[in-house]
C-alpha positions in Angstrom: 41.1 11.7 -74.9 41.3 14.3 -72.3 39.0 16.5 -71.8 39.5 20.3 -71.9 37.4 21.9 -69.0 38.1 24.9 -69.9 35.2 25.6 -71.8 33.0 25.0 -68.9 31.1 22.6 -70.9 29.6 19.4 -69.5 31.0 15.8 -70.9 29.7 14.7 -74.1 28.4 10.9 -74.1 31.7 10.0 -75.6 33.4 11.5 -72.9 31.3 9.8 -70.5 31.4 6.5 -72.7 35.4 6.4 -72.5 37.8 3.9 -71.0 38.3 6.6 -68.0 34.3 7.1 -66.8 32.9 9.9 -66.4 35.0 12.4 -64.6 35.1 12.2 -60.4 32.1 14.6 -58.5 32.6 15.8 -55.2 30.3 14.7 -52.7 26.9 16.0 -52.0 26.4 17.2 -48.1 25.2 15.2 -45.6 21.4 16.3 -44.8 21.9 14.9 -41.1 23.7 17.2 -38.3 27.1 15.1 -36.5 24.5 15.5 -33.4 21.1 17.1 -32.1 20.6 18.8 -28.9 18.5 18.0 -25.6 17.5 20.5 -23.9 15.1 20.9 -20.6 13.9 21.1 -17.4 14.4 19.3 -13.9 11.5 19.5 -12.0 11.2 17.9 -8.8 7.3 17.0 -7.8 5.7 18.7 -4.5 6.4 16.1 -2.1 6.2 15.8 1.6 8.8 15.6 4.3 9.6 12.1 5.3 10.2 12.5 9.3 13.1 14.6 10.3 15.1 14.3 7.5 14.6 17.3 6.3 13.8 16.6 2.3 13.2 17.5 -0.3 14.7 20.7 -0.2 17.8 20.3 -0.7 18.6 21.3 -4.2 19.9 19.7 -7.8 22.7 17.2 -7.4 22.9 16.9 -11.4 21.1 15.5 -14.4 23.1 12.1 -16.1 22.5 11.8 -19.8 22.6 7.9 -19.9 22.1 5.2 -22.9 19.3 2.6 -23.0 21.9 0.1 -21.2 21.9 3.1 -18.5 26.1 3.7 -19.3 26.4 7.5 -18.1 27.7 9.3 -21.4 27.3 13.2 -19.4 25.9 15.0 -17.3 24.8 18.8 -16.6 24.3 20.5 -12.5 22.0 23.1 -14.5 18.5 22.0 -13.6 17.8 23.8 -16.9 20.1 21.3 -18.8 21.4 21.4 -22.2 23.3 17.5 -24.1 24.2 17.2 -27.5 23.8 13.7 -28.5 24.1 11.2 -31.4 20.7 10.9 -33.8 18.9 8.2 -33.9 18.9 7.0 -30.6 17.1 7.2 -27.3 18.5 8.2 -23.9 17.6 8.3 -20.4 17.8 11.4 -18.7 17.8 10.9 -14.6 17.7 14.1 -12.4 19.5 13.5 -9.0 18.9 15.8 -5.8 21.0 16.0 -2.5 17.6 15.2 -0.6 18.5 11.5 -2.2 15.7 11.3 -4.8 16.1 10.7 -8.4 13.5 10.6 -10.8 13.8 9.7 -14.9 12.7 10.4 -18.5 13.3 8.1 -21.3 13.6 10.3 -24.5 11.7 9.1 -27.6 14.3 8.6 -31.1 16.2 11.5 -31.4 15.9 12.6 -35.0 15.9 16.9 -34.7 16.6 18.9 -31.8 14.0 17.7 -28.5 12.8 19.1 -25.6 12.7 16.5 -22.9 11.7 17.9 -19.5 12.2 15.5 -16.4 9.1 15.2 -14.5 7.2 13.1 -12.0 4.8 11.7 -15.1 8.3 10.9 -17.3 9.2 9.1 -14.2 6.2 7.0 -13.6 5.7 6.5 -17.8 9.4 4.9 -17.5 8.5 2.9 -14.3 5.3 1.4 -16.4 7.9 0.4 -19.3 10.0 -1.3 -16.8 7.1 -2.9 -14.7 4.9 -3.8 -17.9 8.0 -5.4 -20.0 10.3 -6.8 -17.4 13.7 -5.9 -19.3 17.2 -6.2 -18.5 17.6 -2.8 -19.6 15.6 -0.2 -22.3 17.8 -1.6 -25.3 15.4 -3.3 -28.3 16.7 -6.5 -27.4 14.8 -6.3 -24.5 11.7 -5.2 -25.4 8.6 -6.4 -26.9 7.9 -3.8 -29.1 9.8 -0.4 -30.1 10.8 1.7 -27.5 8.3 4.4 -29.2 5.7 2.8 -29.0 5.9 1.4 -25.8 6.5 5.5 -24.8 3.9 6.4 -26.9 1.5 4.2 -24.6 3.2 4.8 -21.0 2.7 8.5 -21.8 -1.5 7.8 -23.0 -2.2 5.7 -19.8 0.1 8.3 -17.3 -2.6 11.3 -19.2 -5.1 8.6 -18.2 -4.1 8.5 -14.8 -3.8 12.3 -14.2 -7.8 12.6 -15.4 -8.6 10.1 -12.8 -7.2 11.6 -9.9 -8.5 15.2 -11.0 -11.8 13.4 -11.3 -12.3 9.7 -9.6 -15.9 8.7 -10.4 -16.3 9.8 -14.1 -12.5 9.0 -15.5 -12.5 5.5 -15.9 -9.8 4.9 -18.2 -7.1 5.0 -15.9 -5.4 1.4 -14.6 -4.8 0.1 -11.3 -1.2 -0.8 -12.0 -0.6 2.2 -13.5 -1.6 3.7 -10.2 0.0 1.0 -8.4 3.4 2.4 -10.0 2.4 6.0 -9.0 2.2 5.4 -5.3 5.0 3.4 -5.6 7.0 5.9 -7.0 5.9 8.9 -4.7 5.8 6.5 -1.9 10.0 6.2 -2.1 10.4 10.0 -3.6 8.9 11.1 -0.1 11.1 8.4 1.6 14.3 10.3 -0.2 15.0 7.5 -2.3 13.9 6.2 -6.2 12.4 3.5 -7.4 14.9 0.4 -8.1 14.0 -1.6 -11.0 14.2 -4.7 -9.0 10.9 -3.1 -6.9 8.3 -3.5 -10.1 8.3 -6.8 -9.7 4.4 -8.4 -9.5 4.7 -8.6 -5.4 5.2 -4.9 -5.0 2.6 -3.8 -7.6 0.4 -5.7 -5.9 1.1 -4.6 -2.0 1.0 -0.8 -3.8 -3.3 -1.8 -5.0 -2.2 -2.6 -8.5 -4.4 -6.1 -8.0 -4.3 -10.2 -8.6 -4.8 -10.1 -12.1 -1.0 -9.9 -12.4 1.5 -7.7 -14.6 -0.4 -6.6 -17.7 1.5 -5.4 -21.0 0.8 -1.6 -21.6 -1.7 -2.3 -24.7 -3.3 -4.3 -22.4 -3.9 -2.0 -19.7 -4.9 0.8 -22.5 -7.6 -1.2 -24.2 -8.8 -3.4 -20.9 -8.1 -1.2 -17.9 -9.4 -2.3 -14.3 -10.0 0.8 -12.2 -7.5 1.9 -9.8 -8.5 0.7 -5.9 -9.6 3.8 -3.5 -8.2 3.4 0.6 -10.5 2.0 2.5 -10.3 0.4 5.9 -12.5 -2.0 8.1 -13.6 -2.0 11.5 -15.0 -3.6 14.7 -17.7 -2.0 16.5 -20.1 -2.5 19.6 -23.3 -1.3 17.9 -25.9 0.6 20.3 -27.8 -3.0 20.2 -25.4 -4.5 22.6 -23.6 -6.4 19.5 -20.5 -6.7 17.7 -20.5 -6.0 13.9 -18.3 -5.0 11.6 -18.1 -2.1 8.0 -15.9 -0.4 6.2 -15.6 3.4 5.6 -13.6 5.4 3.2 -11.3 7.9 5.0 -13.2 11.4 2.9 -16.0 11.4 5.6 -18.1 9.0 7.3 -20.1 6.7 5.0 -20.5 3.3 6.7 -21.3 0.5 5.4 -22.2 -2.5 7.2 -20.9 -5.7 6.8 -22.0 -8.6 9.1 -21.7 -9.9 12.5 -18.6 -10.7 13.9 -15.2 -9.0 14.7 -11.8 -8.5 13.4 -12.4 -8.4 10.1 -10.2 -8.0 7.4 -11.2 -7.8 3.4 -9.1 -9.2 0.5 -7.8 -6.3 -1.6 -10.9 -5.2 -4.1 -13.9 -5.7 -1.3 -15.0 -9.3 -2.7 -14.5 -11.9 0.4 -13.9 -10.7 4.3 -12.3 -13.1 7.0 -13.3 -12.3 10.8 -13.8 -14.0 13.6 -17.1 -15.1 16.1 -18.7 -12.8 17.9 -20.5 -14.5 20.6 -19.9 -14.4 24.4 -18.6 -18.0 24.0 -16.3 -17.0 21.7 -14.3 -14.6 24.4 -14.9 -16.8 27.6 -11.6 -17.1 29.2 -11.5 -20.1 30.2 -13.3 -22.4 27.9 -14.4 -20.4 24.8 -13.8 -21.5 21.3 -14.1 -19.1 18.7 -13.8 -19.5 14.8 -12.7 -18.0 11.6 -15.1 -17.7 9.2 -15.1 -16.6 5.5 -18.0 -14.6 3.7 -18.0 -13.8 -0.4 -19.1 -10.7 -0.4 -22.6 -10.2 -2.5 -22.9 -14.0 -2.2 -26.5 -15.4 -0.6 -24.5 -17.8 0.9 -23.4 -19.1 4.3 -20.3 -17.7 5.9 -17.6 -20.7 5.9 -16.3 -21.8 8.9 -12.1 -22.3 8.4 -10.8 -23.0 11.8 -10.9 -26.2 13.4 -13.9 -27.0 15.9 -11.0 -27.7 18.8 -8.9 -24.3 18.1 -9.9 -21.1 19.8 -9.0 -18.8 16.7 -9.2 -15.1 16.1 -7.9 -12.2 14.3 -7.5 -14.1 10.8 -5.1 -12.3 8.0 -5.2 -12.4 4.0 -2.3 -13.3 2.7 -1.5 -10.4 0.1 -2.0 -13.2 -2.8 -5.2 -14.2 -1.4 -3.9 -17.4 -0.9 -3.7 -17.9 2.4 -4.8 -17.0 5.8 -3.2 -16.7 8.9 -4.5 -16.6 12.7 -3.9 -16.9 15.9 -4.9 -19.8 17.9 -5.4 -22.2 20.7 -6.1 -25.9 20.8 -8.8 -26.0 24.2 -8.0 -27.5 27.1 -10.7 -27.4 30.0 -8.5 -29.3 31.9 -6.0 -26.6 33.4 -6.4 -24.8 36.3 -8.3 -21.1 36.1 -5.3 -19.3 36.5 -3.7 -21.0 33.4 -3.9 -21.2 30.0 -2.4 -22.6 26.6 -0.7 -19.6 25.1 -1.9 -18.6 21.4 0.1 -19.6 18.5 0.1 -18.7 15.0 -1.5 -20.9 12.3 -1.4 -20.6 8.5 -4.3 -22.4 6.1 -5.3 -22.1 2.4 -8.1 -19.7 1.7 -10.2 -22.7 1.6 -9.3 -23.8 5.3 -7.2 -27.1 4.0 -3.7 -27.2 5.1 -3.6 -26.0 8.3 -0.2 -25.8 9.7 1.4 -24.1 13.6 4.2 -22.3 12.5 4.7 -21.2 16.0 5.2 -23.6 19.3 4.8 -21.9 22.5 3.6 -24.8 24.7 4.0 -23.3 28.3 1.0 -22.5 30.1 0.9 -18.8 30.5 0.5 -17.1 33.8 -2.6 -14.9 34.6 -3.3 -12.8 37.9 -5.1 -10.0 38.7 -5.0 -7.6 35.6 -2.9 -9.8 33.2 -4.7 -10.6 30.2 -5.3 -13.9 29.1 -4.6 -13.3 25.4 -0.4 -14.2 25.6 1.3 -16.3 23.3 1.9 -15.6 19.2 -0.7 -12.3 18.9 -2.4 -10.4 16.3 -0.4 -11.9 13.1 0.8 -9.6 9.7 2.0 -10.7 6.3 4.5 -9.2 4.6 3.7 -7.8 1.3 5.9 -10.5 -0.4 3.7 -13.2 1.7 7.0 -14.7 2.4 6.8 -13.5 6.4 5.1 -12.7 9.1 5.0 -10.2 11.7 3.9 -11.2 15.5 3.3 -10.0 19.1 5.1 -12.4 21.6 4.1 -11.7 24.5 4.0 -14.4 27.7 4.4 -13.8 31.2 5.1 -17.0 33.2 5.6 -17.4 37.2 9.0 -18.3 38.7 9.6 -20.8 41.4 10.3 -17.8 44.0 7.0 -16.0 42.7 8.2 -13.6 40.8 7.1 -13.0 37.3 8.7 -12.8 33.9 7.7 -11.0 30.9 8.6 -12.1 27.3 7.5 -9.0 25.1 8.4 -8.7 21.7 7.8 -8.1 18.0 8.6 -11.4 15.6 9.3 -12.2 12.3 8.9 -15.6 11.1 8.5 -17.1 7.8 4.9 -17.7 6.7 6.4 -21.7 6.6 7.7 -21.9 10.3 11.3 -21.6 9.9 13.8 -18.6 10.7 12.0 -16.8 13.5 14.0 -13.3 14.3 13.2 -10.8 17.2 12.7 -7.5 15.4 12.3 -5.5 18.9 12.5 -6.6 22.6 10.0 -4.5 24.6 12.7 -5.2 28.0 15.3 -3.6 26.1 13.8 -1.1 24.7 12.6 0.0 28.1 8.4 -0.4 26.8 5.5 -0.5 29.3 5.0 -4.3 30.1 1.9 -5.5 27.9 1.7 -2.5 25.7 4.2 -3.7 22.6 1.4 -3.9 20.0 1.7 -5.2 16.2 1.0 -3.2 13.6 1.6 -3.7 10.1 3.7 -3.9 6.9 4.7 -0.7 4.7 3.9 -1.6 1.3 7.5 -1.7 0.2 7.9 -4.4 3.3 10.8 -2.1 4.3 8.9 -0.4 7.1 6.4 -1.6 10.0 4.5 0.0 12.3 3.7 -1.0 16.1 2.4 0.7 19.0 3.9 0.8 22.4 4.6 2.8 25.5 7.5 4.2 25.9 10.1 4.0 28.5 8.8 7.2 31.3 5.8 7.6 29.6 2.0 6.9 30.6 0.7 6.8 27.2 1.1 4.3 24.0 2.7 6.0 20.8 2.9 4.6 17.1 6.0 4.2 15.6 8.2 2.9 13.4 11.1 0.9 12.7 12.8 -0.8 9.6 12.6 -4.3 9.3 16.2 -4.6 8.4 17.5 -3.1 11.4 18.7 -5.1 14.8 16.5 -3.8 17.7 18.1 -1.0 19.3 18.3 1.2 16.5 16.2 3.7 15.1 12.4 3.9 16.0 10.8 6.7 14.9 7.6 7.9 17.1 4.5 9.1 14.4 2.7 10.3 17.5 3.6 11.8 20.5 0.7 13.0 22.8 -0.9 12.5 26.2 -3.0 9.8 24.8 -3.7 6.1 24.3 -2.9 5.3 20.1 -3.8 1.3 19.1 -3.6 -0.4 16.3 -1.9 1.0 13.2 -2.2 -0.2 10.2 -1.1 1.2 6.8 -2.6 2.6 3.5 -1.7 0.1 0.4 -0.2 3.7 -1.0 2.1 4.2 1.9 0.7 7.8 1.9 -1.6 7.2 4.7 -1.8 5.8 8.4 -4.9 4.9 10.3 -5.5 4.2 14.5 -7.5 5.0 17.0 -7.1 7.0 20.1 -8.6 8.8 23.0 -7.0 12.0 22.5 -10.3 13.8 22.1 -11.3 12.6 25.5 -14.9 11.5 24.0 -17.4 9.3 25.4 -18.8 5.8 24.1 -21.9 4.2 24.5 -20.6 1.5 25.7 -17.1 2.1 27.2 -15.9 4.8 29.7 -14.0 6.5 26.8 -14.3 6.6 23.3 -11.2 5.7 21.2 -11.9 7.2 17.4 -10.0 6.8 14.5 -7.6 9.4 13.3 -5.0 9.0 9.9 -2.1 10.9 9.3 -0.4 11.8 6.6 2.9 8.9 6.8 5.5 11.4 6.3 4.6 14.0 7.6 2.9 13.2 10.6 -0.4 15.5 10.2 -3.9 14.4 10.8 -5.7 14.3 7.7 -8.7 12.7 8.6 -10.7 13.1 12.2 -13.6 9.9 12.2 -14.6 10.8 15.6 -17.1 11.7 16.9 -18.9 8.4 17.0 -20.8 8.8 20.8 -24.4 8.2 19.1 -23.4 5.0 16.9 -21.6 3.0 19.6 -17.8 2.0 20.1 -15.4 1.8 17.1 -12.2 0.1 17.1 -9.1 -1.7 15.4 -9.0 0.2 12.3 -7.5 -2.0 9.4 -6.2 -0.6 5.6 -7.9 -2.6 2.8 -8.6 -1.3 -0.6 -11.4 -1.8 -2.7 -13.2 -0.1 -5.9 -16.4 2.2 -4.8 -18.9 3.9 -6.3 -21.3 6.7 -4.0 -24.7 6.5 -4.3 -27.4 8.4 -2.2 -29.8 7.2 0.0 -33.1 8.2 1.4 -32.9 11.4 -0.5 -29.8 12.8 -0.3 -29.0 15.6 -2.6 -26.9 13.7 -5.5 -25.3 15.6 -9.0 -26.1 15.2 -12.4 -24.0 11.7 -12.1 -26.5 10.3 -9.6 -23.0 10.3 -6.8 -24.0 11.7 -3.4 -22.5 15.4 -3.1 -20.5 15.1 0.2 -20.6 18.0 2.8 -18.1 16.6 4.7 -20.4 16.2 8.2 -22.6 12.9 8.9 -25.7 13.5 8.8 -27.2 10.0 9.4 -28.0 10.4 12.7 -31.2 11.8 13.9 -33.2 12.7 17.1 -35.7 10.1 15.4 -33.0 7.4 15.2 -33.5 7.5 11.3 -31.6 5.2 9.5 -32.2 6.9 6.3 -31.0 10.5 6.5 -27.7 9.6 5.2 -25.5 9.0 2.2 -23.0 5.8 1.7 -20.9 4.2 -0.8 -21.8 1.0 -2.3 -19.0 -1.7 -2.7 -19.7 -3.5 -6.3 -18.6 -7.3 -4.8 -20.9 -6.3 -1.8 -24.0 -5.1 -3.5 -24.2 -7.6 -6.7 -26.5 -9.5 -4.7 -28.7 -6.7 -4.0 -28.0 -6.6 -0.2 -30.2 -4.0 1.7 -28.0 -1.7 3.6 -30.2 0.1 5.4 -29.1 -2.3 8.5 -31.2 -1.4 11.9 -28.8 -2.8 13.7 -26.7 0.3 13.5 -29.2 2.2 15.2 
């Protein structure tokens, strides 16, 4: 039966019970729009200006609306940008600027309109993701958990991270990866580049302070974190007892805190175990001296350990960046040369143990010395790279000719940490440098970079610069100072944000030697001093500054004014010395590894 409609009365059940079914409805609406809309904002962090480049400011390039397999579906030069996009999906948004940086957000599942803006903490939060899970790509194949939640957690431990730095001594939650990621991240924005995926590998993290515990998931680093690492760097000094010791300062003011005899000394990321070298006259006799390398646990009761062989003159030891290994330079003794000769120094690598000891370099001629040519020639003052694949080196050998002239070999090597593939990264002849003043510095954290000091061709004075290590010598070196003064030994910040040296610029007056050489850091891009440690006239002669980093907590002594926290409140002048020679008007920090034994700090030998 057909039914009439034109009553405007439903189906009875008999209609609906029929042969035909019940008659055809249209469709009910969809409740979900075809597409939702992105909308936000580009904004590009305060960063410095990295040399003479001229960044950042050189404006928006464009923002890429991208998938999770990073396939570019649009894009937007409005740095107020607007997409209309699929639901039920996440994207990657990535802001690019002329300057040559680019920095990300990862949208959460778009289900309603968002705003997304694209920031320096969306960046970082994606870098976590990527460092933390290791994936080919943001897709849920290649993730551990949902995208969400992984966001959810990058986002937590980035809010983390923001309350530490506004507040370092009572904001613990914050991780040292996460931070490690941070400086990594502004470290190449200020360069005028991005972070690459392939750099948040477990290597770079590491060099950056982000530790040896390894890559942690994100839950992991919320519900266990280990405190992010402060700058810190060591030094040698000739203390007003006539002796050589060695500390380690923060770079706010001048809070010292000894460490032992000895000299070149150079800590293992944290503060738990230093590495230096003897300190006694024998140790520097020219002609038959033998010095050591010796290890010390920090807070341990214990002996140092002597590493080195008994029959190598060895100095200037180097952690690997692993801990693993150590490297130094050395000398096998031989009494038997004349005076004016020498066995040249060469480098040798060893576990952290001592056990393995292998020359990875073989300069065998004996070296030539007259009037002021200093006996230290051969493989000098070695640096690992951050991968602890290579390291960096001072040739430098001058040898006499039959005639009677001399020849200087003066360069900067790279060879690998196993002995093979030596390169020449700079030849001081070519480059036209004072003879004996090429010195090594050290490795930028990305291991792109390293710093050296020299004196440059017409010039009196020794500069620090710096060149990348992927360039043949004869291009680009880039002077950080430029002055009418002496600058040694540079060595860099594990952020990349900061380099340290020492120089006479000041014109001040050691106890000790004729002129004082302080220690000055400056900001790595930009070049300005950010921290003066001079002054230094009535605690005795500082020198070679060396980067570490290590957790610290402040705590007063003798009195000092302290807050509500118990932390010394820091005037920013040092106050430790006295008329009266007092070794207790002062405030200092206190290293966790180095005070778990209890060690008395309150050294007299500092005074």
């Amino acid at each position: 039966m057909i039914n009439d409609l034109g009553d405007n009365e439903p189906p009875s059940e008999d209609d609906q019970d029929s042969p035909f079914g019940p008659p055809d409805r249209p469709e009910e609406p969809s409740v979900t729009p075809s597409y939702f809309t992105i909308t936000g904002n580009a904004i590009l962090p305060d960063l410095s200006v990295r040399y003479e480049n001229g960044l950042p400011g050189a404006g928006l390039y464009a923002v890429y609306l991208s998938d999770l397999s990073f396939n570019e579906l649009a894009n937007d030069t409005d740095p107020s940008f607007s997409f209309s996009v699929e639901p039920n999906n996440a994207y990657v948004l990535t802001a690019y600027y002329y300057g040559g940086q680019a920095i990300a957000a990862v949208t959460p599942t778009v289900t309603s309109d968002i705003v997304q803006d694209i920031t320096i903490d969306t960046e970082v939060a994606m870098n976590l993701i990527m460092a933390t899970e290791q994936p080919d790509d943001l897709e849920p194949t290649s993730l551990s958990r949902p995208l969400d939640d992984l966001l959810a957690d990058a986002n937590q431990e980035v809010t983390y991270l923001n309350a530490f730095y506004d507040d370092r001594n009572n904001n613990r939650n914050a991780d040292r990866i996460a931070d490690a990621v941070y400086s990594l991240t502004m470290d190449q924005l200020n360069q005028g580049g991005s972070v690459s995926f392939q750099e948040l590998d477990e290597a770079t993290i590491r060099a950056y302070g982000g530790g040896l515990e390894g890559i942690r998931s994100l839950s992991e680093i919320l519900s266990d974190p280990k405190p992010p690492l402060n700058p810190h760097f060591t030094f040698t000094r000739y203390n007003s007892e006539n002796e050589m010791d060695f500390g380690m300062s923060d770079l706010d003011t001048k809070r010292w805190d000894y460490l032992g005899m000895g000299l070149f000394p150079h800590i293992t990321t944290g503060g738990t175990a230093v590495v230096y070298c003897t300190s006694t006259g024998e140790a520097w006799d020219a002609t038959r001296g033998v010095g050591g390398v010796y290890k010390r646990v920090l807070g341990s009761t214990e002996d140092p350990i002597l590493l080195s062989p008994t029959n190598i003159d060895a100095t200037w030891p180097s952690w690997s960046p692993d801990e693993t290994k150590i490297a130094f330079m050395g000398r096998y003794t031989d009494v038997d040369l004349e005076m004016k000769y020498r066995q040249p120094y060469n480098i040798f690598v060893m576990y952290a143990d001592g056990s393995a000891l292998k020359q990875i370099t073989h300069y065998t001629e004996p070296i030539y010395i007259h009037r002021n040519l200093s006996y230290i020639q051969g493989a000098l003052n070695p640096s690992w790279s951050p991968d602890c694949l290579e390291i960096l080196f001072t040739k430098f050998i001058v040898t006499e000719n039959p005639d009677g002239t001399v020849t200087y070999e003066e360069s900067l090597e790279i060879i690998n940490a196993d002995g093979t593939s030596q390169r020449t990264l700079i030849d001081a002849i070519t480059q036209g440098f004072g003879q004996g003043s090429l010195e090594t510095g050290s490795w930028s954290p990305d291991g792109n970079r390293i710093l050296f000091c020299a004196q440059p061709a017409d010039q009196d004075d020794t500069e620090v610069m710096v060149i990348a290590t992927d360039l043949e010598q004869d291009d680009f070196i880039y002077y950080l100072t430029s002055n009418e003064a002496e600058d040694w030994f540079a060595s860099w910040s594990y952020d990349g944000r900061f380099i340290i040296f020492q120089s006479d610029r000041e014109g001040e007056k050691g106890t000790l030697w004729e002129d004082l050489m302080p220690f000055y850091v400056i900001n790595s891009y930009t070049k300005e001093v950010v921290a003066d440690l001079g002054d230094f006239t009535n605690a005795g002669t500082y020198a070679i500054p060396r980067f570490t980093a290590t957790e610290a907590v402040f705590s007063a002594v003798g009195g000092v004014e302290t807050d509500q926290y118990g932390n010394a409140i820091v005037s920013g002048s040092d106050d430790r010395y006295t008329d009266s020679h007092s070794s207790y008007n002062y405030y200092r920090e206190i290293i966790p590894a180095a005070n778990s034994a209890g060690i008395d700090f309150s050294c007299s030998s500092w005074w």
